[in-house]
C-alpha positions as CSV (number, residue, x, y, z in Angstrom):
1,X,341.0,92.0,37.0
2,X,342.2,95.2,38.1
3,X,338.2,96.4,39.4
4,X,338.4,92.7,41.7
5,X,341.7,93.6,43.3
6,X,340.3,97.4,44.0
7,X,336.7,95.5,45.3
8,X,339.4,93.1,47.3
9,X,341.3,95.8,48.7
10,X,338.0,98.0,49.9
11,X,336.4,95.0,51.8
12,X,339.3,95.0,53.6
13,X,339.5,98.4,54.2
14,X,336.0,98.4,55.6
15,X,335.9,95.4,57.8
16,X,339.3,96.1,59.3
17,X,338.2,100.1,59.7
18,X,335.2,99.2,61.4
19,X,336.5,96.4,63.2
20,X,339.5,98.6,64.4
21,X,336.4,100.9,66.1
22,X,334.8,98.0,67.8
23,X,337.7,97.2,69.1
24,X,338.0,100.1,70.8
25,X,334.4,100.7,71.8
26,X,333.5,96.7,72.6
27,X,336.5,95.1,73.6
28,X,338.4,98.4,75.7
29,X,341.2,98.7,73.7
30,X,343.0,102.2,73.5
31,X,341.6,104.9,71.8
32,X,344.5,104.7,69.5
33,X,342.6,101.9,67.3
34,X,340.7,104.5,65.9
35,X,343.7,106.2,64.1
36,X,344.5,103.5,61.8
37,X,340.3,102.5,61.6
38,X,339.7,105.7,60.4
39,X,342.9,105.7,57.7
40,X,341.1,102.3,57.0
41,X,337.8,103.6,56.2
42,X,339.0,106.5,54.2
43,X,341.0,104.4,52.1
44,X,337.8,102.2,51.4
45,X,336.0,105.1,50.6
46,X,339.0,106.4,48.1
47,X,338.9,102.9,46.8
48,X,335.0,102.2,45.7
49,X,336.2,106.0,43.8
50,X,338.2,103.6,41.7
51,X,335.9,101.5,40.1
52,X,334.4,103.0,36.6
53,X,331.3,104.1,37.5
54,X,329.5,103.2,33.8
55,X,328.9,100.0,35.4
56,X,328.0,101.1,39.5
57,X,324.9,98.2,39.9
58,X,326.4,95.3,38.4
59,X,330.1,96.4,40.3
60,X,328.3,97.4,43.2
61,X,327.0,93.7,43.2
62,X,330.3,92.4,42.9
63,X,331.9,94.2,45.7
64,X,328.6,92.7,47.8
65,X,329.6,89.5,46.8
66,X,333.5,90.1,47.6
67,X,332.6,91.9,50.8
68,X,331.0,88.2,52.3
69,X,334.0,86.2,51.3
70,X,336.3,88.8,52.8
71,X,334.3,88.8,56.2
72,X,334.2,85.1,56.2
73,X,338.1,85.0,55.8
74,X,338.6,87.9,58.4
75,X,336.1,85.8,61.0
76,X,338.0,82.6,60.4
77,X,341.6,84.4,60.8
78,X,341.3,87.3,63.2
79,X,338.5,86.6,65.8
């Protein structure tokens, strides 16, 4: 339980990191976007640290499979 709520927490890390950078370089928003992106990213990076690395393929499958559903929920609520 604990592993899905760190997979949970680093999709949504990544999508709103990198989505925070498109923002700024697609859509013209301030530069300022990429402050919070970038704490974003680094806390998905800190996160994926988290996970117990005895079982990386079958949890690195299982954040694949999280990442999708969290994109799908951040497409249907934020753009």
């Amino acid at each position: 339980m604990r592993t899905l709520a760190v997979y949970a927490l680093a999709a949504g890390c990544e999508i709103g990191g990198c989505f925070a950078f498109w923002a700024w370089l697609r859509l013209g928003r301030s530069a300022l976007w990429t402050v919070p992106g970038t704490a974003a990213l680094l806390a998905f990076a800190w996160l994926l640290t988290r996970a117990d690395a005895a079982f990386a393929g079958r949890a690195y499958a299982a954040y694949g499979g999280l990442y999708i559903g969290a994109a799908l929920l951040w497409a249907w609520t934020v753009e």
